[in-house]
C-alpha positions as CSV (number, residue, x, y, z in Angstrom):
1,X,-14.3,-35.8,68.2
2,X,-15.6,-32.9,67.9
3,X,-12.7,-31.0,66.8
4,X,-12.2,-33.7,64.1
5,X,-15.7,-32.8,63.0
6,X,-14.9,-29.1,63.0
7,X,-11.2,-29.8,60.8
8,X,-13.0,-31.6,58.5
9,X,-15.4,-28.9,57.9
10,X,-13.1,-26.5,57.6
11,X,-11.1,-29.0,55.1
12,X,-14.4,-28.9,53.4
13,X,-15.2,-25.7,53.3
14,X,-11.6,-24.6,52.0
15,X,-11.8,-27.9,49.2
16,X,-15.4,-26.2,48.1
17,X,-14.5,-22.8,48.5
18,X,-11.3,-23.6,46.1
19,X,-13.7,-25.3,44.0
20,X,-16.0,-22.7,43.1
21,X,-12.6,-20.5,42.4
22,X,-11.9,-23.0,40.1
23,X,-15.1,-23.3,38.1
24,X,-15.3,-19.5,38.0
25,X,-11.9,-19.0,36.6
26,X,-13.2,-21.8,33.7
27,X,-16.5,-20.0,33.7
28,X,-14.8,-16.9,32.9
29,X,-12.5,-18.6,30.6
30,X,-14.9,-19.8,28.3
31,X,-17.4,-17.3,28.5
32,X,-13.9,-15.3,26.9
33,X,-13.3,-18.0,24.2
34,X,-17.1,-18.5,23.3
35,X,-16.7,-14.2,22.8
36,X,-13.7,-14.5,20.9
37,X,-15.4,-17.4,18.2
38,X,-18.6,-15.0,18.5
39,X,-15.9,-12.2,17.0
40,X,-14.6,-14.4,14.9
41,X,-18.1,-15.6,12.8
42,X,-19.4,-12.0,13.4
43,X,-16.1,-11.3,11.1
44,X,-16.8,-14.1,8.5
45,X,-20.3,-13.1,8.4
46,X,-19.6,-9.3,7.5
47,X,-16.9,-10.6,5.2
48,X,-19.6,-12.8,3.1
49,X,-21.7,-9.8,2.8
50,X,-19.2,-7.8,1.8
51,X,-18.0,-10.0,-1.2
52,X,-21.6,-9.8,-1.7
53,X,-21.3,-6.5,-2.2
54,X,-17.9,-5.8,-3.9
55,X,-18.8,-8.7,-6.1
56,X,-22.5,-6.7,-6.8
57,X,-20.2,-3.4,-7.4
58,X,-18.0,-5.0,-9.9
59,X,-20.8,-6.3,-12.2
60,X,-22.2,-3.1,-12.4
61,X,-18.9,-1.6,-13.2
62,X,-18.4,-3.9,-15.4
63,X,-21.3,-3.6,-17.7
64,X,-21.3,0.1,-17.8
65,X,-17.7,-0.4,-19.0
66,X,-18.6,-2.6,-21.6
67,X,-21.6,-0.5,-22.6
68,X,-19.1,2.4,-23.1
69,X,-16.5,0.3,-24.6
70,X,-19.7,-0.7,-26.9
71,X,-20.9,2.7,-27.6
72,X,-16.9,3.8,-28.7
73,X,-16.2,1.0,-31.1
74,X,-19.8,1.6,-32.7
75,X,-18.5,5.7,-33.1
76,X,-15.1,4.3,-34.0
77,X,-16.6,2.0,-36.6
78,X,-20.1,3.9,-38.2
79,X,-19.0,7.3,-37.6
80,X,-20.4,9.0,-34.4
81,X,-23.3,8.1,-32.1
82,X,-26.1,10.7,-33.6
83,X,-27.4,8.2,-36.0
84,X,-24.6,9.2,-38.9
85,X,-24.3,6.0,-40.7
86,X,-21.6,7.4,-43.1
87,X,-18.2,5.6,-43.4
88,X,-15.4,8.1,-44.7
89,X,-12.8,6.0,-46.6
90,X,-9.2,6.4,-45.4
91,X,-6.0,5.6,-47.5
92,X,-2.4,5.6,-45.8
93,X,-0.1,6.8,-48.4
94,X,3.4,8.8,-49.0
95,X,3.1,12.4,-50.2
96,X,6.6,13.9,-51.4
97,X,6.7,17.2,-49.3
98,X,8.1,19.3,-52.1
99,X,5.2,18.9,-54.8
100,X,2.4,19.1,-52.1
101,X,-0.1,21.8,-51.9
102,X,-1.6,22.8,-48.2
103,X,-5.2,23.0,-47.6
104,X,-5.5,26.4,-48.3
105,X,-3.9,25.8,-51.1
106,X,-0.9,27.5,-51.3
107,X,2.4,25.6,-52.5
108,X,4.9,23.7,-49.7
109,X,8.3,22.7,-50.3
110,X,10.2,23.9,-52.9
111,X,7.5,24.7,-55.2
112,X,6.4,27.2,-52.5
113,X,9.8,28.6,-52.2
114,X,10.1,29.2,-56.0
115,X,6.8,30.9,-55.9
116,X,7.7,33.3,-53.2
117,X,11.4,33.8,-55.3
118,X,9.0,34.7,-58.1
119,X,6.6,37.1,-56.4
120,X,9.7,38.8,-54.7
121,X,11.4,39.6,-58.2
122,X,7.9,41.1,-59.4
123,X,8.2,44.0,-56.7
């Protein structure tokens, strides 16, 4: 009787022991899964905050931009940004190259090439 006594504590020591292996191993298991989900919102979290951020960046960007894009067309348009309201009219046409006269005003063309024939034979 006795030794029946002692076999079944020693069945029960082994189905306890085995047991507490078991709940260690899930122990250990899910104190790695609950780090891994603690990762994983840790990661969100810092990605919210930085599209926070980026999002904060790109506004300010984006109004200096259109300040400056505001400051050039008001040059482009009134003339320059030191308070010159003058508007210079500006007409596209065609100017025949060989009756035109250059801003020094000297002849181009072949009205400049007749000149220089003509102050060539006055040597």
């Amino acid at each position: 009787m006795e030794q029946l006594d002692a076999k079944d504590r020693a069945a029960m020591l082994k189905i306890e022991t085995k047991r507490q292996h078991g709940l260690a191993e899930i122990a250990a298991e899910l104190t790695g899964d609950l780090q891994a989900e603690l990762w994983r919102h840790e990661n969100k979290m810092e990605a919210i905050a930085n599209r926070g951020e980026v999002a904060e960046k790109r506004q300010t960007i984006q109004e200096s931009l259109r300040e400056r894009r505001q400051k050039l067309l008001s040059r482009a348009t009134v003339g320059s940004d030191k308070g010159i309201q003058e508007k210079i009219p500006v007409t596209i046409g065609s100017a025949s190259l060989s009756n035109s006269v250059s801003a020094t005003g000297t002849a181009r063309g072949f009205g400049g090439w007749f000149a220089n024939v003509m102050n060539f034979n006055n040597r």
